[in-house]
N, C-alpha and C positions, 0 to 999 in steps of 0.2 A: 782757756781764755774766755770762754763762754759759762763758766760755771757761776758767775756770781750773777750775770745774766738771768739766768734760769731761775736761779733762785727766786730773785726780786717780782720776776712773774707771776710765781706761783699764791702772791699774797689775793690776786684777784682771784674772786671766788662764786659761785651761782652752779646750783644744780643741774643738770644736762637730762633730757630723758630718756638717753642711751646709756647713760653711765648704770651699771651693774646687772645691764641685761647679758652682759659675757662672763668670761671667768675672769677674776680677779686672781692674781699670781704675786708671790709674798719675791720681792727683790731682796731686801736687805730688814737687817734686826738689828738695832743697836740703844743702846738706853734705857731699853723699854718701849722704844719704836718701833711699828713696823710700818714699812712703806711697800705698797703692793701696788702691782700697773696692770691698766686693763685695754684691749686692743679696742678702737673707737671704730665702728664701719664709717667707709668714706672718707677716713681722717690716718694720714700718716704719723701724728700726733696719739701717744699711749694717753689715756686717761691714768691719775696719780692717787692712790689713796691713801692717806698717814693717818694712824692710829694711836694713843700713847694717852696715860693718864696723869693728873697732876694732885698735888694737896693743894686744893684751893676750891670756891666755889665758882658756880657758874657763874654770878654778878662779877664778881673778881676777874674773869677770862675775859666778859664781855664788855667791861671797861676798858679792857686792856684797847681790845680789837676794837674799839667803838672811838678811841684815843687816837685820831689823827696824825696830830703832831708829834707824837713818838715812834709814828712809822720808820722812821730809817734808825732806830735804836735793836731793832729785832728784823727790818727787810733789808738783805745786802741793795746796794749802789741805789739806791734814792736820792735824784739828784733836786728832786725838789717835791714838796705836799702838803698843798693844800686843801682848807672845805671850802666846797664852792655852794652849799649852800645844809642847813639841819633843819629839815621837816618836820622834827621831833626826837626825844630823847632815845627813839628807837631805830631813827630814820634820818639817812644823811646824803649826800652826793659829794664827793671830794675827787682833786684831779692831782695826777700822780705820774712825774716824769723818773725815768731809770738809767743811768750812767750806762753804757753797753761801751764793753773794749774795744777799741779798735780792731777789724776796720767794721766793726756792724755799726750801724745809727743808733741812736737812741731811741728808745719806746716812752708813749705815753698814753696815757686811757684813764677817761672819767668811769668811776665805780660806782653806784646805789647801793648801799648798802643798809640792809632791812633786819631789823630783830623780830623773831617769831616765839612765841611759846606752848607747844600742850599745852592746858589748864590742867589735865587728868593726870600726863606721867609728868610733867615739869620739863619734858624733852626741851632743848634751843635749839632751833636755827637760824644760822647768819644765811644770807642770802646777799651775793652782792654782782653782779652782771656789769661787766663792760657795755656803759652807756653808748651813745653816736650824740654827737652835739654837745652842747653848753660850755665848750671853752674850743677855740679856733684852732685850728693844723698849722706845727708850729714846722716852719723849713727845715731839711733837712732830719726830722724827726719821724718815725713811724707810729702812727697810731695804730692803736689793739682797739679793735671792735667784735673781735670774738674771745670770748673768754666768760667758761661756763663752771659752777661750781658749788661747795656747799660744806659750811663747817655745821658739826652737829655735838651739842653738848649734851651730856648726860650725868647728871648727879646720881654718885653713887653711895653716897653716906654722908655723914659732916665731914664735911672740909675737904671732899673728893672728888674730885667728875671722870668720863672718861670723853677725852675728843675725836670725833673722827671728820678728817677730813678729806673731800675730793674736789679733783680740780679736771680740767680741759682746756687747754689753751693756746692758740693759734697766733706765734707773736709776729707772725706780716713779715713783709719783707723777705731776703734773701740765706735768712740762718738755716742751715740743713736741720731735717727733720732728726735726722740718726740723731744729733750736735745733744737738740731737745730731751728728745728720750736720753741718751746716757746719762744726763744729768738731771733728770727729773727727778730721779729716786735722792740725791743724796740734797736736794733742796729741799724738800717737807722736814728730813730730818734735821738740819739746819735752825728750820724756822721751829721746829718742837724745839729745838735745844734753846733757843734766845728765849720765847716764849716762856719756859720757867723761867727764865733769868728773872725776866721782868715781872714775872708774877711777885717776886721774895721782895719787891721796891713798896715803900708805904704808901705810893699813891694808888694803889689796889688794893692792900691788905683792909678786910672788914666793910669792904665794899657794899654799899645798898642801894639796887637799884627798884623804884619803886615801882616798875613797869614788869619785875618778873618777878615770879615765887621760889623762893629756893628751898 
């Protein structure tokens, strides 16, 4: 009941500075995915990391994930998303409600979401942190104010990258912690699997963005 839950979570993303000081443990392999979890001190909540490569470039990925508006095309239960405001072509703020089964409430949370690049390796990171403020606590909705994380792109040749991604995230309220973890692992793989979908779509293909070097 809580599976599609989970999922939709995991799209908020920002690095944590405990994530990868423990061991990292390989859960599941499928596609070419791996998703591996790591025990977070303090936090009943496993940290999440999904792995997996694509044919595509990085501008291509980062359009993808920089594309507001086709969040519920690749995040299960989006019940609604918008930008609330674009800083620049690198830099946005957008607020994002998620459909939760009955009987848990709905989640919502403003995201910052930041592009970074190496100059040296070309490395990317997305960087996107559960803001506090800029759009008001809507009744009967839970808002996520923690939620820590970090995709990281890597070009591997033309028209190759590999992604890795990690996540931490504490969705409030009353949903068991076990609930979270069992279904952590099989959300990252979810979102790799839609994620090439929407790669193969021509509003990505031959992408250029003039703010990263590919």
């Amino acid at each position: 009941m809580y599976k599609l839950f989970i999922i939709a979570l995991l799209l908020v993303i920002k690095v944590h500075p405990l994530l990868g000081q423990n061991e990292w443990k390989l859960k599941t392999e499928k596609e070419g995915i791996k998703v591996y979890a790591e025990v977070v001190p303090d936090s009943k909540i496993k940290a999440i990391k999904a792995v997996g490569e694509y044919n595509a470039t990085a501008s291509e990925l980062v359009a993808l994930l920089m594309d507001i508006k086709t969040s519920p095309d690749w995040v299960y239960h989006v019940k609604s998303c918008k930008m609330i405001s674009q800083v620049s072509p690198s830099e946005l703020y957008y607020y994002l409600e998620i459909s939760v089964p009955w009987p848990a409430s709905n989640r919502d949370l403003v995201v910052h979401l930041k592009v970074s690049q190496d100059p040296d390796t070309k490395i990317i990171t997305i960087d996107a942190p559960a803001v506090p403020g800029l759009v008001p606590i809507k009744k009967g909705v839970v808002r996520i104010n923690e939620s820590i994380g970090k995709w990281t792109i890597t070009p591997l040749g033309t028209d190759q990258i590999r992604v890795e991604y990690m996540v931490h995230v504490n969705p409030g309220g009353s949903v068991p912690s076990w609930v979270v973890n069992l279904f952590a692992t099989e959300g990252p793989l979810e979102i790799f699997k839609h994620i090439r979908l929407e790669l193969q779509k021509n509003a990505y293909k031959n992408t250029v963005l003039s703010y990263l070097k590919n």
